[in-house]
Backbone bond lengths (Angstrom), bond angles and torsions (degrees), N, CA, C in turn:
res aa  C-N    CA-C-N  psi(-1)  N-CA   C-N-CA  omega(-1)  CA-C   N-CA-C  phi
1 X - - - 1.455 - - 1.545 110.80 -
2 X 1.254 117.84 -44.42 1.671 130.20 163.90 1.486 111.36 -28.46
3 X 1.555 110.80 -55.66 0.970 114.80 -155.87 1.449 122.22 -93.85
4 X 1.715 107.19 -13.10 1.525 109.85 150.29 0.869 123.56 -79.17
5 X 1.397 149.62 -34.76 1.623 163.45 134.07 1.657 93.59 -8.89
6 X 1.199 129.35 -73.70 0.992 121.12 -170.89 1.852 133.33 -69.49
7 X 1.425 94.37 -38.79 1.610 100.53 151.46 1.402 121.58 -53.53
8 X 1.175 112.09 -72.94 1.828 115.77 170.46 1.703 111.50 -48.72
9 X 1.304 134.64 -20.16 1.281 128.04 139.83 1.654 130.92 -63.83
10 X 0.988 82.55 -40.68 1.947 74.90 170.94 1.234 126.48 -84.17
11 X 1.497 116.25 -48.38 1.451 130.43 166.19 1.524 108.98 -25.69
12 X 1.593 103.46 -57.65 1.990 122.39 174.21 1.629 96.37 -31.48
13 X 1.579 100.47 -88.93 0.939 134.43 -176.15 1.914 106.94 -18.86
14 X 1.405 104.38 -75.56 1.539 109.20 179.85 1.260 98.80 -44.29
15 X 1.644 123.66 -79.71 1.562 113.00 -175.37 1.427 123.80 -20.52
16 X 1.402 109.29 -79.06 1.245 119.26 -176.28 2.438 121.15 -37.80
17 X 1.538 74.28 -39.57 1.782 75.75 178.83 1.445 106.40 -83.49
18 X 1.521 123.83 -23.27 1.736 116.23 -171.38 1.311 107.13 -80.14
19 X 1.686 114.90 -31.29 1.307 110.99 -161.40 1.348 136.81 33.08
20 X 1.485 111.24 34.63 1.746 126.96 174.32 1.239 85.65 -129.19
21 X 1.752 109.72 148.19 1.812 114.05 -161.73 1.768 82.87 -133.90
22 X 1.327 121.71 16.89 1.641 105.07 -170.46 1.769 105.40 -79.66
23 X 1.403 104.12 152.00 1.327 106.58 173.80 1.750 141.65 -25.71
24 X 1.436 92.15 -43.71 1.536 104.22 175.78 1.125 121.59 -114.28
25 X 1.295 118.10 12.53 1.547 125.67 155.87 1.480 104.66 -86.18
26 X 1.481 114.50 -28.36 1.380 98.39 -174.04 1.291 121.42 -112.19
27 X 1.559 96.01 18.31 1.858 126.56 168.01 1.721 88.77 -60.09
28 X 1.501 99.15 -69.93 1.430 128.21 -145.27 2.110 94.56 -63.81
29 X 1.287 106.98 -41.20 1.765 104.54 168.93 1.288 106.89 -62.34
30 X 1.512 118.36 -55.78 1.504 96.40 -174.51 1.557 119.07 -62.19
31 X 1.400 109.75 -41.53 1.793 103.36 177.27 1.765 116.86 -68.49
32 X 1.182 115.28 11.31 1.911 121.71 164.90 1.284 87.87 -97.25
33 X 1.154 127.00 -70.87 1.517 108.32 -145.21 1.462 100.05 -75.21
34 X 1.445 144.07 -19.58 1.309 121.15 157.54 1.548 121.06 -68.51
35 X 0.945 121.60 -6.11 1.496 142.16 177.04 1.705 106.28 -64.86
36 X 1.953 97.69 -82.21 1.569 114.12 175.36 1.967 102.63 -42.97
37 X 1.838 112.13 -35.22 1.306 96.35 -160.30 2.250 108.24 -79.22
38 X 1.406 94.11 -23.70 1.285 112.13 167.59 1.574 120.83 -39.98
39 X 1.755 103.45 -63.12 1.380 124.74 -162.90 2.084 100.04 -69.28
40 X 1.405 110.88 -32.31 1.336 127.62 -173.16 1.786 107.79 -73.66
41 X 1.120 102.81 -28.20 1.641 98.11 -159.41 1.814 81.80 -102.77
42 X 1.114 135.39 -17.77 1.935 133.77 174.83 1.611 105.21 -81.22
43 X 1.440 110.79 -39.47 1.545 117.20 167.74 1.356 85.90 -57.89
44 X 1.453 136.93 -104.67 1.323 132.96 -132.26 1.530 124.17 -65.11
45 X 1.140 95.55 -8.95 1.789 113.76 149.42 1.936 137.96 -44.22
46 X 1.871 76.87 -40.46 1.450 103.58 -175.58 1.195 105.03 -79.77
47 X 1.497 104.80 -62.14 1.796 118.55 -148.75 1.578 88.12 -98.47
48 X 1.258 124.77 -76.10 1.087 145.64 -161.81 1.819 119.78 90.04
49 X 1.477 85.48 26.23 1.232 104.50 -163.01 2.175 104.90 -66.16
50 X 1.165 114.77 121.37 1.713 105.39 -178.71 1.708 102.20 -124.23
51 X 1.041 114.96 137.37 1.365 129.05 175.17 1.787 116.80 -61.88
52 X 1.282 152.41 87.26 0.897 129.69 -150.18 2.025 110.80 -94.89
53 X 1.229 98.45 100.74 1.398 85.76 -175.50 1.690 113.83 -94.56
54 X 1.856 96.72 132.53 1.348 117.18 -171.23 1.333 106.72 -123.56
55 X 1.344 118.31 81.08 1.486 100.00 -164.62 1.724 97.51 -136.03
56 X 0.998 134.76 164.52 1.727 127.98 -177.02 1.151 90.33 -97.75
57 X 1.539 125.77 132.54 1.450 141.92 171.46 1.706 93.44 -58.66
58 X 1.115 104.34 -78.30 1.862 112.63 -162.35 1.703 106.58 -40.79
59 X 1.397 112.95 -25.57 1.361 112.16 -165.86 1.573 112.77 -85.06
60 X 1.819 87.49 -39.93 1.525 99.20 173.11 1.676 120.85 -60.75
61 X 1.475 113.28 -64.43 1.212 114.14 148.59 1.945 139.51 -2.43
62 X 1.318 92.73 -60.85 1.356 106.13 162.65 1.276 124.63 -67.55
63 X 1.983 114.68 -42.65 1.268 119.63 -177.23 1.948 107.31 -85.89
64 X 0.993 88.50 -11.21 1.804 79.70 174.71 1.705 112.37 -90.81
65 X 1.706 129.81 -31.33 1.059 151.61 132.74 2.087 113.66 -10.79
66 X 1.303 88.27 -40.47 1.529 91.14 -159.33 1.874 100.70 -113.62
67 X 1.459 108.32 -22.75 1.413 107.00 148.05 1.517 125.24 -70.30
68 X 1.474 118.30 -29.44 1.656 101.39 165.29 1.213 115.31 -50.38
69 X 1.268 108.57 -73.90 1.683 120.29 -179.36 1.919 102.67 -24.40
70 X 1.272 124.08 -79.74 1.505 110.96 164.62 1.237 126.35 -14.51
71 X 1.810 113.14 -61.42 1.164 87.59 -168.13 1.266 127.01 -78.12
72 X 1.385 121.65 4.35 1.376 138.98 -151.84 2.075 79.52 -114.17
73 X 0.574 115.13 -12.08 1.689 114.86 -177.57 1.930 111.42 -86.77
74 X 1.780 88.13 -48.19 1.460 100.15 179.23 1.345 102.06 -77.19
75 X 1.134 130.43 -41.50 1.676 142.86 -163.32 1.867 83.45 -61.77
76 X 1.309 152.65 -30.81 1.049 130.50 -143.91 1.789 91.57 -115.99
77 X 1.431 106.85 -24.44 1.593 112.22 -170.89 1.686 91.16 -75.00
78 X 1.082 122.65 -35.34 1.646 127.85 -170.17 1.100 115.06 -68.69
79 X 1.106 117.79 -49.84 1.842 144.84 159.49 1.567 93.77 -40.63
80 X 1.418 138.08 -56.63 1.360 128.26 -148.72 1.570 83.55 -78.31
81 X 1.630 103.45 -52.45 1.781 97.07 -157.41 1.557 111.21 -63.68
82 X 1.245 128.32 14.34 1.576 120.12 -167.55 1.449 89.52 -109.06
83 X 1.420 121.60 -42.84 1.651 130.81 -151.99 1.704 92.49 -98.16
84 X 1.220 124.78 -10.73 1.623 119.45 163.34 1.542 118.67 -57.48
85 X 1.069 121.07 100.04 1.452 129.39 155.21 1.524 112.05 1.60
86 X 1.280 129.32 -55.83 1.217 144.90 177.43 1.575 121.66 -83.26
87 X 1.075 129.15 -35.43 1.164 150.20 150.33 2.082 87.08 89.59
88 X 1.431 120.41 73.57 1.196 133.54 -175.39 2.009 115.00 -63.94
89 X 1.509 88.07 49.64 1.946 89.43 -177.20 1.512 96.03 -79.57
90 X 1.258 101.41 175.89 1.663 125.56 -163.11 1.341 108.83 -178.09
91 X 1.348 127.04 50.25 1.282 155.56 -160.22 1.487 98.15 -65.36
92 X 1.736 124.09 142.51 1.323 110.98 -165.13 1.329 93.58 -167.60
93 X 1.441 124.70 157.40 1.571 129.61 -175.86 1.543 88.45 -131.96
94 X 1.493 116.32 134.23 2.074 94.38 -170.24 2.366 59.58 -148.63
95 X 1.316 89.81 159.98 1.799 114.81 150.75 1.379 117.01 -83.93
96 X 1.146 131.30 124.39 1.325 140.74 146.97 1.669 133.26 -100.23
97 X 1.532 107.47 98.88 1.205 111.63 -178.85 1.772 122.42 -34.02
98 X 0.941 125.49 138.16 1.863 113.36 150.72 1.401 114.15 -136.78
99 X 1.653 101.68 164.58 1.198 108.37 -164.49 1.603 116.17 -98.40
100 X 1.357 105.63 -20.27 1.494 110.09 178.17 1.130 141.59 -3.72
101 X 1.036 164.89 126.95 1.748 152.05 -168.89 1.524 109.58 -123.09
102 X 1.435 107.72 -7.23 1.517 97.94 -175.52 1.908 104.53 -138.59
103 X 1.106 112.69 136.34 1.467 116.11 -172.36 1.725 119.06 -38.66
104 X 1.262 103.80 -28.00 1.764 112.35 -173.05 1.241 92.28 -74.07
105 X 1.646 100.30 -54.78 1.789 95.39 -165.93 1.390 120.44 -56.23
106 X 1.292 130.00 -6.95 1.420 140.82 -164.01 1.680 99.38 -112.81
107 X 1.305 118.96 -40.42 1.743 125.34 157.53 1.693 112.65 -36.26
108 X 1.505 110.92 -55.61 0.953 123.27 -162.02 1.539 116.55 -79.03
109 X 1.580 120.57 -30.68 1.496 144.14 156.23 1.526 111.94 -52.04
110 X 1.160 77.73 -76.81 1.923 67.89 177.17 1.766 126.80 -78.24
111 X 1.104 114.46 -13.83 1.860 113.72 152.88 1.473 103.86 -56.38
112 X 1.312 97.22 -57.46 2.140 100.15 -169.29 1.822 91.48 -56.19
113 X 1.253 138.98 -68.80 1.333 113.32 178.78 1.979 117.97 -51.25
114 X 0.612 130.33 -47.31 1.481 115.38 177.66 1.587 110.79 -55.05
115 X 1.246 105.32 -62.83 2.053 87.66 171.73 1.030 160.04 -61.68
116 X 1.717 90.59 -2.57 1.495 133.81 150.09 1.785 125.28 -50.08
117 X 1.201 94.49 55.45 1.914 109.23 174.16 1.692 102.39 13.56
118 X 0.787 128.18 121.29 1.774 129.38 -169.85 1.115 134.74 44.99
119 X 0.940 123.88 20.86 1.980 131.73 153.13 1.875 123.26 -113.35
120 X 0.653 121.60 156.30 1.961 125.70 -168.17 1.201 107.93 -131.67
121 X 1.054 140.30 117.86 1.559 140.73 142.69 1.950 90.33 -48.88
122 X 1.262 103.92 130.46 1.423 112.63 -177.54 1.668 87.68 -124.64
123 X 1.019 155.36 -81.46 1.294 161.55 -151.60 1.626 112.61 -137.79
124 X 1.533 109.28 160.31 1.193 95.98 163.53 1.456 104.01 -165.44
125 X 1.010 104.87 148.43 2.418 136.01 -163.12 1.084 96.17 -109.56
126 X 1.282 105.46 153.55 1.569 112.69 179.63 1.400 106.00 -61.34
127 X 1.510 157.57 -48.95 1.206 100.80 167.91 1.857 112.79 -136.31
128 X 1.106 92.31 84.00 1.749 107.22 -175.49 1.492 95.44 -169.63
129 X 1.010 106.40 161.07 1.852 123.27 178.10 1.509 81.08 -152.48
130 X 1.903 85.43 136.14 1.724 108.74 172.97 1.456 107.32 -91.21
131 X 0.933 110.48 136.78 1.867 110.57 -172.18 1.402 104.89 -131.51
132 X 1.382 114.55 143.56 1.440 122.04 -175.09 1.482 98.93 -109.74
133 X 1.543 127.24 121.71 1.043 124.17 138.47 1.800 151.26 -75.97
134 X 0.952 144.97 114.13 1.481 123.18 178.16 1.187 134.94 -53.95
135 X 1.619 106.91 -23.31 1.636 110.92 -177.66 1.408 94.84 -157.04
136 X 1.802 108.25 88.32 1.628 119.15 -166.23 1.422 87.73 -91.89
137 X 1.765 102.76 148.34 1.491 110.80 173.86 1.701 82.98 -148.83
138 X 1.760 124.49 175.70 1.034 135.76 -156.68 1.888 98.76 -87.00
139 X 1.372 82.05 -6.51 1.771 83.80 -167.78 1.865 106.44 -78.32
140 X 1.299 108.13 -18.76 1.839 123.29 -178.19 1.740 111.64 -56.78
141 X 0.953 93.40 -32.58 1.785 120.79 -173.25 1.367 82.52 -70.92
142 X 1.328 117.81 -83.43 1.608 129.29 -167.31 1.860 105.65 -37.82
143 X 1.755 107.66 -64.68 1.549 96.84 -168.10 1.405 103.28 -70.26
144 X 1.296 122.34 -42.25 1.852 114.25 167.95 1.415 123.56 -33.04
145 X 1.541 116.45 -41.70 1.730 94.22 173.03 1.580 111.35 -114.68
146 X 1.344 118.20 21.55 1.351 129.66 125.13 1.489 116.13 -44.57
147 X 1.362 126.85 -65.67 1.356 147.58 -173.85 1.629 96.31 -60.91
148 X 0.973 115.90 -35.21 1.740 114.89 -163.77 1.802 101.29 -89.18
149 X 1.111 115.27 -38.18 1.330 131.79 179.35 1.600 96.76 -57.93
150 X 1.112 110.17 -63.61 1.448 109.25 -152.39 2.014 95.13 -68.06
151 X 1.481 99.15 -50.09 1.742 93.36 176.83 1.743 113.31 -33.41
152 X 1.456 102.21 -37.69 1.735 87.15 -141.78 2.029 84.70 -96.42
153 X 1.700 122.97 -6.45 1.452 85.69 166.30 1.489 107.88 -98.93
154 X 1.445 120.70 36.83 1.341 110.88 153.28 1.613 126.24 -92.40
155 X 1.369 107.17 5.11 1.178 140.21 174.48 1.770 120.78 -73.16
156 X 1.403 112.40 103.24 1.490 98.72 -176.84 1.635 129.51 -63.72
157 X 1.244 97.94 148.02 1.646 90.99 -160.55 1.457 96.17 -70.71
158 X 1.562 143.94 7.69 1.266 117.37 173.52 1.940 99.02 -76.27
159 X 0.708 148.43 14.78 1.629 158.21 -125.08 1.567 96.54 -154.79
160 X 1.663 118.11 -44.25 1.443 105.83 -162.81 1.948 95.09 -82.82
């Protein structure tokens, strides 16, 4: 059942992003995604390694909702600091704790800081990620464990 779920997800998926419906373009989608589904089922042979995602839809929803808005917030502060006459950077490598308890939830923390228009997940320790800002002020600290807060109650409490 996995494994039609996942074909009929990708297959979607390819269509929808190629948007060309000709014969041998969509030779060439169907022979990837039996390909990607090939290479996936010999991996899990090996490792058996599975991602376990525990995360509250409704919560996530909201918290991914409220990361656009950010990035579209930072995207406009970044925009000012490039087109400033002066070009006002203050470039900075600082630690940021997180609270995460489960590997996704910590995937998802530090991606949401990198797509965040001027900050980087640069590394990350068991429990801090070093983040680079372009134009660090005391307030980064503040929306960062704002940002960390909100990740980890999208996190099911069988996890916390």
């Amino acid at each position: 059942m996995r494994a039609i779920t996942y074909t009929v997800l990708l297959a979607a998926l390819w269509l929808l992003w190629s948007g060309i419906y000709k014969p041998l373009l969509v030779s060439f989608g169907a022979g990837s995604v039996l390909l990607v589904l090939l290479i996936t089922h010999r991996m899990n042979r090996v490792d058996g390694d599975r991602l376990d995602i525990s995360l509250n839809p409704i919560r996530f929803i909201g918290y991914f909702l409220w990361l656009l808005k950010e990035i579209a917030v930072s995207n406009m502060n970044v925009t000012r600091v490039i087109l400033a006459g002066t070009m006002p950077i203050k470039q900075n490598l600082f630690r940021i704790p997180h609270t995460q308890k489960s590997d996704l939830g910590q995937v998802i923390f530090a991606n949401s800081i990198t797509l965040t228009p001027g900050t980087v997940t640069v590394e990350t320790e068991e429990n801090e990620f070093l983040v680079h800002a372009l134009s660090y002020s005391e307030d980064d600290l503040h929306s960062l464990a704002d940002m960390d807060r909100r990740v980890s109650a999208t996190e099911m409490k069988s996890n916390l």
